[in-house]
N, C-alpha and C positions, 0 to 999 in steps of 0.2 A: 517344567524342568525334568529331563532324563534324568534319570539316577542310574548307578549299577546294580546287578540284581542281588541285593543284599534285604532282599523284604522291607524296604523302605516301600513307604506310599510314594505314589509320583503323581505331582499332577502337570498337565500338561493346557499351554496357553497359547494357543495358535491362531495368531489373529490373521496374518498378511505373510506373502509370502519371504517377504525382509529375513521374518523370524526364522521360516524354513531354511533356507540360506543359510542363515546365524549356527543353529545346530547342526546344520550338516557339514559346515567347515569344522566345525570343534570336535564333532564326533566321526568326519570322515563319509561317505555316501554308503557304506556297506556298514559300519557303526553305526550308522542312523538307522536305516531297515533292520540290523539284530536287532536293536533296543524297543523297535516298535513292537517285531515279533513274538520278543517276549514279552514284553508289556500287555500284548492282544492273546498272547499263551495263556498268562496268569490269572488275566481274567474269565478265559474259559473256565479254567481249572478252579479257579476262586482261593487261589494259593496266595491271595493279598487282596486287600482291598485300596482299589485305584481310584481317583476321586478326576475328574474332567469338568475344567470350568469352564463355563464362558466368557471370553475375553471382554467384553462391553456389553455393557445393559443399552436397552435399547432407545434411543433416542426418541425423543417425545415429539409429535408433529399433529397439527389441529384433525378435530376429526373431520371439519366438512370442508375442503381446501378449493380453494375459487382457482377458478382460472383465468381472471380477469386482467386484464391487461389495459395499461395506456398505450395507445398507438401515435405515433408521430408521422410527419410528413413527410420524412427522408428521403433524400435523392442522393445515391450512388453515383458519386462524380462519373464512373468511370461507364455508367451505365448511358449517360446522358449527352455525354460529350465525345467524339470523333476526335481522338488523338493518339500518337502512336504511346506505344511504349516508352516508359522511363528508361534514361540513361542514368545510372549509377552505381555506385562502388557498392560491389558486394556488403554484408554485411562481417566484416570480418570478425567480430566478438561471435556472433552465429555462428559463424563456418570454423571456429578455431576449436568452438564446443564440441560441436558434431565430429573434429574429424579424431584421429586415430590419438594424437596427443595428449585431445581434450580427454576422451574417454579414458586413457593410461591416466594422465593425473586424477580424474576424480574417481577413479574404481582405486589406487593404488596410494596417492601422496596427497590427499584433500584435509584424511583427517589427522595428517600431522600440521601442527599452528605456523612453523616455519614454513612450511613448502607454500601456507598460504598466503602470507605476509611477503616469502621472495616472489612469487605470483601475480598478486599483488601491486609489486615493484616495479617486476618488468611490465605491465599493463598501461597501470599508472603513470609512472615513470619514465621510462626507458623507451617505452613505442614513442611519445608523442615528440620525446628529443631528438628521436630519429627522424621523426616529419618534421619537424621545425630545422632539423639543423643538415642532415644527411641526405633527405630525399631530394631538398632542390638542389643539391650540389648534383645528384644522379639522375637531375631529369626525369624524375620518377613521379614526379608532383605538377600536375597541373596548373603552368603560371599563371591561368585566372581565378584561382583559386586564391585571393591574394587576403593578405592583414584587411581588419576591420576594424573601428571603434568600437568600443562595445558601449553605449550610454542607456543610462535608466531613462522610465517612461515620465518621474518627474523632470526632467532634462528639459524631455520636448513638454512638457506642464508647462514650465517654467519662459521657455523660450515666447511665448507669445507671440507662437508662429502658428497653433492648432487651435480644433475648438476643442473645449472642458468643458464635461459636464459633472458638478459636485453629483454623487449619488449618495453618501453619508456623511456625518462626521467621524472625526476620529474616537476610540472611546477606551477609557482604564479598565484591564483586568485584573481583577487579585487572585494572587496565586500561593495561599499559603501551603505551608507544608503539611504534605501528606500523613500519614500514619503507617510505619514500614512493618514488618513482622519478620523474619526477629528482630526485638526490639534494638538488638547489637549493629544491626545495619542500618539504622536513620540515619548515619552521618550521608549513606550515598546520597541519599532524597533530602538533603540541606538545599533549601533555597536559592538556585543564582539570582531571585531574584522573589520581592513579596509581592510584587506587580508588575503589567507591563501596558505599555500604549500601543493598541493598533489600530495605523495610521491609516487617514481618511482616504475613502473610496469614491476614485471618481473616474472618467471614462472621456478617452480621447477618439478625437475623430481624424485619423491621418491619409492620407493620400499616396498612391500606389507603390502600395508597400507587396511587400513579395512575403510570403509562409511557405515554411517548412513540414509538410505530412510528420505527427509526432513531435513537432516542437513550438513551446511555447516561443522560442525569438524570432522577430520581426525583420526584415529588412526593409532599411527607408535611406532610399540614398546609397550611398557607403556607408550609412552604421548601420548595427544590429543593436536593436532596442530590448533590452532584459525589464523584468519587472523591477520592484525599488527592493523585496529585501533579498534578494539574491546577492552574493557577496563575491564576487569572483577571487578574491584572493582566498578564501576558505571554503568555498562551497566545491564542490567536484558534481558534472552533471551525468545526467545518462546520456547526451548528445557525445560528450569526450568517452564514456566509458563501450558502447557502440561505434566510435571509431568516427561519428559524422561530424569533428569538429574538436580543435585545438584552440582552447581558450589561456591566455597570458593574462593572468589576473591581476600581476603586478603593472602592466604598460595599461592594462582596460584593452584587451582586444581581442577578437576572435578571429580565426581561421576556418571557413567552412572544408570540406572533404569530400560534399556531394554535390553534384551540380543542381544550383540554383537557378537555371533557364525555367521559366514557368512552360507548363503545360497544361493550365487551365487559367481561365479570366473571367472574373466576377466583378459584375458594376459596382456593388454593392455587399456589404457581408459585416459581420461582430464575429470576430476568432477567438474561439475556445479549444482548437488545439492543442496537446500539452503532452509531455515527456512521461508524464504520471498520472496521465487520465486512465489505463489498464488498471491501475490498481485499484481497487474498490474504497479502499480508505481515500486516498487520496483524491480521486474523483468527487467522493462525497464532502469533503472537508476544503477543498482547492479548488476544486471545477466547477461543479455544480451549483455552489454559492455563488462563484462570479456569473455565471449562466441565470441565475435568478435573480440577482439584484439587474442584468441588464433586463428578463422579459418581462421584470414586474414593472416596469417606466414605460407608460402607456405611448411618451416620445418616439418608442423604437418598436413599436408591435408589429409594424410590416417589415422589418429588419430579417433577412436570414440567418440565420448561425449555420459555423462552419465548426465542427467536431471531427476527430479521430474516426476513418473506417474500421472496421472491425471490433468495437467494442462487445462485451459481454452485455448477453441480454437484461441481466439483472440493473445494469447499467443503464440501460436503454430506458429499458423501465422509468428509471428515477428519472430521467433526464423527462419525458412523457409526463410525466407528473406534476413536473416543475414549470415546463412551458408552456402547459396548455394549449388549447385547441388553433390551427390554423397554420403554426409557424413551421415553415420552410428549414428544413435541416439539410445541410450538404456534409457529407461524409468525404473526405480528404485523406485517400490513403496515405501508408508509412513512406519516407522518401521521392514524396512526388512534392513540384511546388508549384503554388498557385498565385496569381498576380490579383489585387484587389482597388480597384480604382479609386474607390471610399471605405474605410477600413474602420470597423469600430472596436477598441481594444478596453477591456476593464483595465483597472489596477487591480493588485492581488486582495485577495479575500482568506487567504490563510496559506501561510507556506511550512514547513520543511524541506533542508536540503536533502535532496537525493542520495548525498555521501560527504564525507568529508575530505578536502581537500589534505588541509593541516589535521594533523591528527589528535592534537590535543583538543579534547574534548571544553575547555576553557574558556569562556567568549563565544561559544559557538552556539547557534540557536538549536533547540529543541525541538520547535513549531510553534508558530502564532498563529492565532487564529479570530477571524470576525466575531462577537458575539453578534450583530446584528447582522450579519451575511446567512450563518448556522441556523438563526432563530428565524428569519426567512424562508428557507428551506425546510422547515420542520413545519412552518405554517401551510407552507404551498402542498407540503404531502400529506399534509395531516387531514387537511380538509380536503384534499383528494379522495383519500380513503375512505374517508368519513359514509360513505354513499355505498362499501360493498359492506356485500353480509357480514352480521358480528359473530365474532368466533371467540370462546373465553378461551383465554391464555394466561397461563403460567403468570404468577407475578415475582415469582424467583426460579432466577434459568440460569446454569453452566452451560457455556459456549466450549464445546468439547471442537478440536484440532487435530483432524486427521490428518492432513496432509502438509507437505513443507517443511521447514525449518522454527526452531523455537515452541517444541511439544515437549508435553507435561508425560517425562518416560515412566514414570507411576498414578500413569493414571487411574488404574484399574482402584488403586485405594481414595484418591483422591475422589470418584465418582460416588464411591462406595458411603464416602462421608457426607457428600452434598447429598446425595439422594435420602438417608437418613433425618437429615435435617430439611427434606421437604422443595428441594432445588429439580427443577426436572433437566433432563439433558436436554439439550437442541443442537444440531447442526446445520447453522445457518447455510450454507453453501448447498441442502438440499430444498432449499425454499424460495420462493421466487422473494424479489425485494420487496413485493405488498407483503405477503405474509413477515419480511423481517422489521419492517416499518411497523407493522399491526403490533408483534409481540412485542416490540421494545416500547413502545409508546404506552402500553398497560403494564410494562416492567419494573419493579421496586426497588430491585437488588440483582445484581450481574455480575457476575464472575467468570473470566474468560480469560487465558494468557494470550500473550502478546501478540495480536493480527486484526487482518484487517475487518474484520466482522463485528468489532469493538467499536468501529465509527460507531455504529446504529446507534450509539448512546445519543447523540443530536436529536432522536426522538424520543427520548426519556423524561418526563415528569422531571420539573425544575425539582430540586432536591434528593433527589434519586442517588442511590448506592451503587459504588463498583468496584469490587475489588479485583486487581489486575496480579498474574500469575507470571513472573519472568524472571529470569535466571539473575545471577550477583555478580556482574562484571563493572566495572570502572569504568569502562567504554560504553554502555549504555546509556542512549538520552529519555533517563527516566521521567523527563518531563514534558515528553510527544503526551501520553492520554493526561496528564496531569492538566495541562496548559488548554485540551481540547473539552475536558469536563467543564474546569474553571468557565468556559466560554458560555460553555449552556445550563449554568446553575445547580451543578451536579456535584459530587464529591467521590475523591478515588483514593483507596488505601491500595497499598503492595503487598505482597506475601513474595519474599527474595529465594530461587531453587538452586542448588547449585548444580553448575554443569556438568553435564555426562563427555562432552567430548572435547575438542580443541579449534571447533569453528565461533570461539570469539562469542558475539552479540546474539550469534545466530544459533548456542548452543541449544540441543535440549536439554530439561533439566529436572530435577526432582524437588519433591516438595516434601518438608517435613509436617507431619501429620497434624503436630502438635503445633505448630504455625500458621495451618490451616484453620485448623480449630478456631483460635484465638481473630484471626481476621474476620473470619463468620461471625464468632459472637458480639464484635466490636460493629458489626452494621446489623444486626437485628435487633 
């Protein structure tokens, strides 16, 4: 912090350029350079004594770091196949960001909570009434574009027109209540519920169905097949919030936006495409697990799987891990679609909705998740790994949050205290996913706020601690890690921060010291 030149100590904390920004609006571009000047004056002169911290201790990473990788067999649809370029609608959520608008609202009116809530509105709201009700009056809408059923995949289960194959039973979680800090805030973390059933997993074989690059729904017929706990009346997807599809939750039906004429054909294939395969949690909690329960059914070992182009390597990785040697990956870019003559589809393995349709928080799922889909995946990496060199690691790590939304904006104290009590810092997202599978699978106790580097806990020692770091809103579904420990024999308390700014769920927040304390002491 600047000060005036009143003989006051100043110290100064300059992490990123954010902060440079931050004092140079407050103090003006020419009020910034006097203050430095003097500041760098006084210190010649030794007219004061000036203290210079450093912003972050240094994050802890193994000392002998492998570079080993799993490699897969992937083929590049776009590499292998002779077809012209896709026909499709921009991506308008992209191009509205990028343009002149986008940038005025999020430099100028993002961090007020109204502009984002009317925002919001008109996205949510207002766009898709215009496609449904305005654009085909003006012609503007593609008449083959037309209404679809929207039915779940026990539908076609049930119709006893497909083949089934059971891959699990269904099995009880229990989900008791966490332990909140401060003690004042347990009512958010009140129970919806002391347990739950996640329903059995099993795996349809349908016939030429058409996918969508980036989406989990199917097209068979004139329907479009969703998974079973997808909720259409309450869920909001990222296919509607991208613009590639108008879903009516109340009649069950959807409207596609892009065209669906395929541009690639495969005899054969198992689609693990999905709207939320990019995100690392979710990949590993949703995808990954259905990707494992089908390559570990020795039935389907010459099967290829069909994934999302462009994923993250870290991603890769896992996927590498999980499928083991031999298998045939097609990579399916965004907005391109492929036709499937034989199509093998999981049921889900762990869901949370993408958004919330209805807003009230009420009835609305959290996330469910497999215990025996998760403990799958933990087996297949574990004994993956098992083979590269050992590295000792940390058995208490802070998962520190540089980037994004929902960061710990006093950090600098909060590191200060874990490190004293023996916690090392890690930043996952400088590691490849062996190394994050490596340390969390020797991890005792974990501390991270809310992101997605927290999945790792599915490699955690049954019994294993975790206290979770996230700001005190009502809008929050504080029971996505709750419900995801619960699954793998693990347990998660909270430490509740309160917000610094007015983006909702997605504040950053602070943490009181003495709240901290108290959560540590309650898991060692």
């Amino acid at each position: 912090m600047i000060e005036s030149d009143d003989g006051c100590k100043l110290s100064v904390y300059i992490s990123d350029d954010e902060l440079l920004e931050y004092v140079e609006k407050r103090c003006g571009h020419d009020g910034f350079l006097t203050k430095i000047s003097n500041l760098l004056s006084k210190l010649e002169n030794k007219e004061s004594e000036t203290v210079v911290s450093v912003s972050m201790l240094e994050a802890w990473l193994p000392e002998n770091r492998s570079d080993e990788a799993f490699e897969i067999n992937a083929v590049m649809t776009d590499d292998f196949l002779a077809s012209p370029a896709a026909n499709f609608q921009p991506k308008l959520f992209l191009y509205l960001k990028s343009s002149f608008i986008g940038r005025f609202y999020r430099k100028y009116f993002k961090k007020f909570r109204l502009a984002i809530i009317f925002s919001e509105f008109i996205w949510h709201d207002l766009y898709p009434l215009s496609l449904r009700f305005v654009s085909p009056l003006l012609g503007l809408l593609d008449s083959r574009r037309k209404w679809r059923s929207l039915i779940s995949q026990s539908y076609l289960k049930n119709s006893n027109t497909v083949t089934v194959h059971k891959l699990a039973e269904d099995q009880l979680v229990h989900t008791p209540d966490p332990k909140v800090f401060p003690s004042r805030s347990q009512h958010l973390l009140k129970s919806p519920h002391q347990n739950y059933n996640f329903p059995e997993i099993f795996l349809l074989e349908l016939e030429n169905v058409k996918l969508h690059g980036g989406s989990n729904l199917l097209i068979v017929e004139n329907f479009v097949v969703s998974h079973d706990l997808f909720d259409p009346v309450r869920d909001f997807t990222s296919e509607e919030l991208h613009g590639r599809a108008i879903i009516d939750g109340r009649k069950n039906r959807i409207r596609w936006l892009v065209r669906d004429e395929p541009e690639y054909s495969f005899d054969e294939a198992a689609s693990f495409v999905d709207a939320c395969a990019p995100n690392y949690a979710h990949w590993m909690t949703e995808v990954l697990p259905r990707i494992g329960m089908f390559c570990s059914d020795k039935r389907f070992k010459s099967i290829p799987i069909i994934i999302n182009q462009g994923l993250h390597n870290n991603i890769l990785e896992s996927l590498g891990a999980v499928i083991g040697e031999n298998r045939e990956v097609i990579m399916l870019p965004p907005d391109k679609t492929a036709f499937v003559k034989k199509l093998y589809i999981n049921s889900v393995c762990g869901y949370v909705p993408f958004e919330r349709r209805v807003k009230d928080i009420d009835g609305h799922s959290h996330g469910v998740f497999s215990p025996i889909a998760l403990s799958l995946v933990k087996d297949c990496v574990l004994e993956s790994i098992n083979s590269l060199e050992s590295v000792k690691w940390p058995d208490k790590i802070y998962i520190r949050r540089n980037s994004g939304v929902r960061r710990v904006s006093n950090h600098l104290e909060v590191e200060a205290v874990l490190a004293d009590k023996g916690f090392a810092i890690v930043e996952p997202e400088s590691m490849s996913f062996t190394e994050q599978a490596q340390m969390f699978s020797q991890a005792k106790v974990v501390i991270g706020s809310s992101g997605a580097a927290l999945a790792n806990m599915i490699f955690m020692p049954r019994g294993s601690k975790i206290l979770i770091l996230i700001s005190e809103s009502p809008d929050t579904s504080y029971w996505y890690w709750q419900n995801m420990a619960c699954s793998t024999g693990n347990v998660v308390d909270y430490v509740l921060g309160f917000a610094k700014d007015n983006l909702g769920i997605h504040s950053d927040f602070s943490i009181r010291k003495e709240d901290l304390i108290n959560g540590v002491n309650r898991m060692e």
